[in-house]
C-alpha positions in Angstrom: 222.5 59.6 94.2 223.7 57.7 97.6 226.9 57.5 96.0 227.0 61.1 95.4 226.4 62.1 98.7 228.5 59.1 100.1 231.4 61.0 98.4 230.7 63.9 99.3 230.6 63.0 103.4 233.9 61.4 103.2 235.6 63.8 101.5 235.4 66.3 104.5 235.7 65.9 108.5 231.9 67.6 108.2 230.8 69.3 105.1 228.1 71.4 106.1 229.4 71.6 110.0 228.6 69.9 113.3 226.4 73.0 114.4 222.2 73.1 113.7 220.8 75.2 110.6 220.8 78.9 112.3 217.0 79.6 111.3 216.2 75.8 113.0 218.0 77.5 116.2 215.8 80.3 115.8 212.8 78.2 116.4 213.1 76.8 119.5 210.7 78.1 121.0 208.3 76.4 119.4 210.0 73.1 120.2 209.3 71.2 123.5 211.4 68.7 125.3 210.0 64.8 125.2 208.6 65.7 121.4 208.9 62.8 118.5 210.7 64.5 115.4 211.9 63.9 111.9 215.1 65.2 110.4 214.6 64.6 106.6 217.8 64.0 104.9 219.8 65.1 108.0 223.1 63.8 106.2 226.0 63.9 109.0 223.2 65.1 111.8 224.2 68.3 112.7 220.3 69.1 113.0 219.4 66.0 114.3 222.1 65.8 117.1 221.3 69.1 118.1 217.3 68.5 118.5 218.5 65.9 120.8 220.6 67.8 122.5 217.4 70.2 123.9 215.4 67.2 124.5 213.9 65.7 121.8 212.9 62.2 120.8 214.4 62.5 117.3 214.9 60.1 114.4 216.9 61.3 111.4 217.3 59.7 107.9 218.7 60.3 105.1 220.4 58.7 101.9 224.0 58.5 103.0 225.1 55.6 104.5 228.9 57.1 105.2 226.6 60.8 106.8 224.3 58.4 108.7 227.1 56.7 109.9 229.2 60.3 111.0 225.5 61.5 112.5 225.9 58.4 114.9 229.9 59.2 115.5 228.2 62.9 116.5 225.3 62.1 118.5 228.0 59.7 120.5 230.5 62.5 121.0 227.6 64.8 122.5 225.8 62.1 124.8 222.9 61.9 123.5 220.8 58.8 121.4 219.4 59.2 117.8 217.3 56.9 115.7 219.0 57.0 112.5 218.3 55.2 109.2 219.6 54.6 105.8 216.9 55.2 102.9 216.0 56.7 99.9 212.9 59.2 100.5 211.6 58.8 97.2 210.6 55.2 98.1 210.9 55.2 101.9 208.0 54.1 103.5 207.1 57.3 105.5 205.7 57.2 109.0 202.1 58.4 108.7 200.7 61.0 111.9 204.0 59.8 113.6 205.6 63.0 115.0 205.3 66.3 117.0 207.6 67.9 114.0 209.4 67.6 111.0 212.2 69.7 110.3 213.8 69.9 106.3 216.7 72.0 105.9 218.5 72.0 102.5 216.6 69.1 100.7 215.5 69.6 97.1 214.2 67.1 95.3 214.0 67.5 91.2 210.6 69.1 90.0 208.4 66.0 89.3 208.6 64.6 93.0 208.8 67.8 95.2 205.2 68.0 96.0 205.2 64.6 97.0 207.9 64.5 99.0 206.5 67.6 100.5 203.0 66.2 101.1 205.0 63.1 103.0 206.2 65.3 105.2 202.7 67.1 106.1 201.5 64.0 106.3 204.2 62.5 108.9 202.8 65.0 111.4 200.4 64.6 113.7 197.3 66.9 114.1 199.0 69.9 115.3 202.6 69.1 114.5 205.0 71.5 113.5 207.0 71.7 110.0 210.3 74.0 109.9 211.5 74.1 107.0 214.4 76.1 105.1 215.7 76.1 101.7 217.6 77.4 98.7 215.4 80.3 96.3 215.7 80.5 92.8 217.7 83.6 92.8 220.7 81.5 94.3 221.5 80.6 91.2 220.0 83.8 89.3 222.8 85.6 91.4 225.5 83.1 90.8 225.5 82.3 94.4 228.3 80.2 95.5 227.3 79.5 99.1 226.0 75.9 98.6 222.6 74.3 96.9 221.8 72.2 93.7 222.9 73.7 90.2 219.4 72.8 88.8 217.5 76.0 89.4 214.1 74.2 89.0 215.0 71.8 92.1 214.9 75.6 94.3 211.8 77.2 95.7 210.7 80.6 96.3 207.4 81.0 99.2 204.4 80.6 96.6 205.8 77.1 95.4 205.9 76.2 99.6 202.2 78.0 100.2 201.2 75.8 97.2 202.8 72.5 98.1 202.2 72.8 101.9 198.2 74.5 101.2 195.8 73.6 104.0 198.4 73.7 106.9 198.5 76.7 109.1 201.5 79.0 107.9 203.0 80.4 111.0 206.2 82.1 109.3 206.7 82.2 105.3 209.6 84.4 104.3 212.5 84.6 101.2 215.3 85.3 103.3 219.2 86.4 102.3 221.2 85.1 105.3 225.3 85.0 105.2 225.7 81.4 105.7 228.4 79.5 108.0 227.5 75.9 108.0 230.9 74.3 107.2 233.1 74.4 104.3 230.2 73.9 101.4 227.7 76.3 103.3 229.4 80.0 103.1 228.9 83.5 102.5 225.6 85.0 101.4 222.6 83.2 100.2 218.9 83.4 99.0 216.9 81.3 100.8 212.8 80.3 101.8 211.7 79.6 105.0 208.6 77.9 106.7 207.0 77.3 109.6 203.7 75.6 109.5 201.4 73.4 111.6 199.6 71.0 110.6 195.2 71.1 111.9 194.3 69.8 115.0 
């Protein structure tokens, strides 16, 4: 799968763009400077850079080495520092009630390990900390969608498969959304997507 993504970050000078995830920018006010947070599978750190950017502690990961490598190139171009790292998340060892928030925009894992790569990222928060979360719906590939996510339609997920995996936090925003993307040359045009915003207990 590295190899896949590898591929697919060299092939273009930024393939989903060098601006954040509109609904991420949406959220801001949530966010606070001096907070530690996670960019999960961040690929060429649009999201990542741009947390740092307002003032944020972040550290970003993801499987690529060749779009952890172009996050770095990023964060240098806009002054500011990232803690970036090379892993698989289906056997990284995540941080446990590490950070202020995690933020997941476009990752989909297959079937079999998407609650449990959902339940690492709940538990990477600390009591209190803030999940924003954004991803493809099932009906992006029911409408033939062309504006970016996996072809597996099982890999998508619509808001009761996020209240389910994500049960016990506090939900603060849980909506299907159909946004007109412009994330770079794979993210475009109009799109079914899920959102969340949750917090973990105190």
């Amino acid at each position: 799968m590295s190899a896949f993504w590898d591929d697919k970050f060299a092939g273009h000078a930024h393939a989903y763009g060098t601006e954040p995830n509109a609904f991420l920018v949406s959220q801001r006010h949530r966010l606070e400077r001096g907070m530690e947070v996670l960019a999960v599978a961040d690929g060429e750190g649009r999201n990542g850079v741009w947390l740092a950017q307002q003032g944020m502690r972040v550290t970003t990961v993801d499987g690529s080495a060749v779009g952890v490598q172009k996050a770095l190139k990023l964060a240098l171009d806009r002054r500011v520092n990232i803690r970036a790292q090379v892993a698989d998340l289906t056997d990284w060892r995540w941080p446990v009630s590490t950070f202020d928030a995690v933020v997941a925009v476009f990752i989909h894992f297959a079937p079999e390990l998407r609650r449990d790569m959902h339940h690492a990222m709940y538990a990477a928060l600390k009591p209190g900390g803030l999940l924003i979360m954004e991803g493809f719906h099932p009906a992006q590939r029911d409408l033939g969608l062309t504006s970016g996510g996996p072809p597996v339609r099982d890999m998508l997920f619509d808001a009761e498969t996020l209240a389910a995996d994500f049960q016990g936090m506090d939900i603060l925003e849980l909506e299907e959304a159909a946004p007109h993307l412009d994330e770079g040359p794979l993210h475009q045009g109009e799109a079914r997507t899920t959102r969340l915003v949750a917090r973990r207990p105190e």
